[in-house]
N, C-alpha and C positions, 0 to 999 in steps of 0.2 A: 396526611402528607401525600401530597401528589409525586408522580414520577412523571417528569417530562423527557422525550427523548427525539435525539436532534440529529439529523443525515448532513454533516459537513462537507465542502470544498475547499480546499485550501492548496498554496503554493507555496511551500514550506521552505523555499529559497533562503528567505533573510530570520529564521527562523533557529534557534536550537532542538528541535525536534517539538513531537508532544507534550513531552512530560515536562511540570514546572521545574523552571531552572534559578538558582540565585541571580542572573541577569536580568529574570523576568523575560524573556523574549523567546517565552515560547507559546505553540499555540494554543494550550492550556491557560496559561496565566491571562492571555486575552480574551479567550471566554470566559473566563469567570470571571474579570473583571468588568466585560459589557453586562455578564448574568447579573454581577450585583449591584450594577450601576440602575439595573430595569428593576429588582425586586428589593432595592434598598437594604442589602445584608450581604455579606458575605457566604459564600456558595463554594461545593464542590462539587467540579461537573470533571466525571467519568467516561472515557473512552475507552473503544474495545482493543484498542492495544495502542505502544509508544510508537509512534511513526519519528525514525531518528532526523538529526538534523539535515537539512536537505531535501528529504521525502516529501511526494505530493501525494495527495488525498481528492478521490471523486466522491468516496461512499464512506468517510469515516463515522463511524456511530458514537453517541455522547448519551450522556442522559445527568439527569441534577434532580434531586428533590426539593419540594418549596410548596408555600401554604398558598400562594396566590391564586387567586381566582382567575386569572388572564387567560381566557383558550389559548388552545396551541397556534392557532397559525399569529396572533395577536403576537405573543413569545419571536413566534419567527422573524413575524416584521421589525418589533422594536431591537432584536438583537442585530439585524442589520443593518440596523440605525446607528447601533453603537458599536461593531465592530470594524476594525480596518479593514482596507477594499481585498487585501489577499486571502479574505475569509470570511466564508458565506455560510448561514443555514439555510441550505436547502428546504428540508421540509421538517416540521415539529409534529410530535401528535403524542397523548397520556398515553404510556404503557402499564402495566401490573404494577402493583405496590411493590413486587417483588423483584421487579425484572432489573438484572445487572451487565451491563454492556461486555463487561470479559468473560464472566462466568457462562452467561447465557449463547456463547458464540458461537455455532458447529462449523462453520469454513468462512475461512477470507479469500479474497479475489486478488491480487499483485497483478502488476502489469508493467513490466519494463520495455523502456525502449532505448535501442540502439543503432545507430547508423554508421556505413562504412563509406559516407561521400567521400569522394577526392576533397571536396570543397566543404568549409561547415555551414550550415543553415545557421544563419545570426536572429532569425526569429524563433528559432527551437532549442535555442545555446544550453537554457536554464532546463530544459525536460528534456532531453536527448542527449545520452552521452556518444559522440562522436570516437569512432575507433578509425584510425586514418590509415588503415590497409581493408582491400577486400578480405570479407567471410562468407564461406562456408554454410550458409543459412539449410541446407539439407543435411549436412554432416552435425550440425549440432542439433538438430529436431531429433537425429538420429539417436547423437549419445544419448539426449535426453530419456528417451524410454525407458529405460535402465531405473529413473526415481520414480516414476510412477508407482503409487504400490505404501503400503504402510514397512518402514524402513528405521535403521537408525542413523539420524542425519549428523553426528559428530563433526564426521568430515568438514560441513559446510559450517559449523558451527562454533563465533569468533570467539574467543577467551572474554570473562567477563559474563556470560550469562549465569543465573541462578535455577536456571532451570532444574524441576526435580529427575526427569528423564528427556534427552535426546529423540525419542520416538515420534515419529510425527506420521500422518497419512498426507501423501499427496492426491490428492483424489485425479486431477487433471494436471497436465502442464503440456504446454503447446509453444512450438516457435516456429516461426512463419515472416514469411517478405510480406511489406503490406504493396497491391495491386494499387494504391492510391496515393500513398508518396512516395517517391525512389529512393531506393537504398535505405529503405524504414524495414526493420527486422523488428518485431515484438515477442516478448519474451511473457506468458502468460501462468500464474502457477496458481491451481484453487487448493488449499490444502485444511486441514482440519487443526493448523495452527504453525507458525514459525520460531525458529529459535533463533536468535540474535545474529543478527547479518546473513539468514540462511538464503533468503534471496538471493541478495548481492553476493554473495561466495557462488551459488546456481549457475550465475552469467557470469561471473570471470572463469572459471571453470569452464563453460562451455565457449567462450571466447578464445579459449586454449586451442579448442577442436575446431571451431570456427576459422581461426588463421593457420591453423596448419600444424602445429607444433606438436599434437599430440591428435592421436588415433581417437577416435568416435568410443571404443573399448576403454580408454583410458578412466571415461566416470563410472564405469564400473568395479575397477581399482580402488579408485578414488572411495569410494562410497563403503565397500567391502572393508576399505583399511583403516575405517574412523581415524582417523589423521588429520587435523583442518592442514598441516603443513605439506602433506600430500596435494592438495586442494589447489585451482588457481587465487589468482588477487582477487581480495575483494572488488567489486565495479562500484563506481561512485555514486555516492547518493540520488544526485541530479534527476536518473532515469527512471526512478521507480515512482509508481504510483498502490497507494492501494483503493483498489476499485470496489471492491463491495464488502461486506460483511452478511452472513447470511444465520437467521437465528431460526429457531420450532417454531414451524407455522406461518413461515415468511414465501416465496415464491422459491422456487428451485436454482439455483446459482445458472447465469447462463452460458452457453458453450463458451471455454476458456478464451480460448483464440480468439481478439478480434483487430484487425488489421487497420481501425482507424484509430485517432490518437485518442488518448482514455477520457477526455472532455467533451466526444462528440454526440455522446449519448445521454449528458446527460440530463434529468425532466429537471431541468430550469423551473420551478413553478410561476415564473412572467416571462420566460423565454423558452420558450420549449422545446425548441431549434437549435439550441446553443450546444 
């Protein structure tokens, strides 16, 4: 039995997250129903974690076992044959017999974005959530420092997960104005795994600090008092992306921060520029 394994994009807009849902509309149920439409059976294809509804995906990982013979890039082409346009595979290739996309996963890559136009961008509506006062984009890099560091994330963390412990390592997290679109603030975290809305709880949180309302000190409170009710609002789904997933023996996750928007980089294998 082969292991194939699949680097997705997707726009998770009209979507109920990853995981299969009884509506069927999600972005699981649509890969597996292109995987079994190409390999004639029914298929279960594994991702390295739920991207909830709303979320977008540059680097999500997948993998499915099957007895076919079809190389991988073969795989790649026909599944984009048969998948909707908001959902690409990137690149396919056989991994170990043994290899498991959650299990095997030592950091993921988030990338939120957030803008404080006077005006909203109507081409950025769906991946930027628009906060309509200025922020603070140095006073929240600031709070920030504070999570850096292996930590218990309670705080950020929404009621509803099963998780067996709150500890997490952030290995990086950066925020920064991007020098290439105005009023684009990105919001980067590499960490060694998340707990359920822990992002989105990060950036309402530090959008607290951002507008003014609370002192740069305050996520340190915050974070100290395992509280999620301490905590700001969660931020909307819309602005997140998750950018990589990084396993044993893969390339080095790269500097967190990057000021372009999280599609700009990445290798399109027929567009490579995209």
């Amino acid at each position: 039995m082969r292991c194939i394994r699949l680097r997705l994009a997707y726009d998770g807009t009209d979507y109920d997250g990853w995981q299969s849902q009884k509506s069927g509309r999600s972005i699981q149920d649509a890969v597996e129903a292109a995987t079994a439409r190409l390999i004639g059976g029914k298929v279960r294809v594994l991702a390295s974690g739920r991207t909830d509804a709303g979320v977008h995906a540059v680097g999500q990982v997948a993998a499915f076992r099957t007895e076919t013979a079809f190389p991988p890039d073969v795989i790649r082409r026909a599944l984009n044959a048969r998948l909707p346009d908001d959902i690409i595979v990137l690149a396919a290739d056989e991994a170990a017999a043994d290899f498991h996309p959650i299990r095997d996963a030592k950091q993921k890559h988030y990338r939120y974005l957030l803008s404080d136009a006077a005006l909203p961008n109507v081409f950025l509506r769906r991946y930027v959530w628009r906060y309509p006062r200025p922020l603070d984009a140095t006073a929240m890099e600031r709070a920030s420092e504070v999570l850096r560091g292996t930590h218990d994330f309670s705080a950020f963390q929404s009621s509803g997960s099963q998780r067996a412990t709150s500890v997490r390592t952030i290995h990086d997290l950066r925020v920064g104005r991007s020098r290439c679109i105005p009023h684009l603030i990105t919001i980067d975290v590499t960490a060694n795994g998340f707990l359920y809305n822990m992002m989105r709880n990060i950036v309402g949180s530090l959008v607290d600090v951002g507008r003014g309302v609370r002192p740069a000190s305050w996520i340190s409170e915050v974070l100290n008092g395992r509280d999620r009710r301490r905590a700001g609002a969660t931020a909307p789904p819309h602005g997140l992306f998750l950018v990589s997933v990084i396993y044993p023996g893969s390339a080095a996750a790269a500097p967190a921060h990057d000021e372009r928007l999280p599609w700009s980089g990445v290798a399109h294998p027929e567009f490579p520029l995209v």
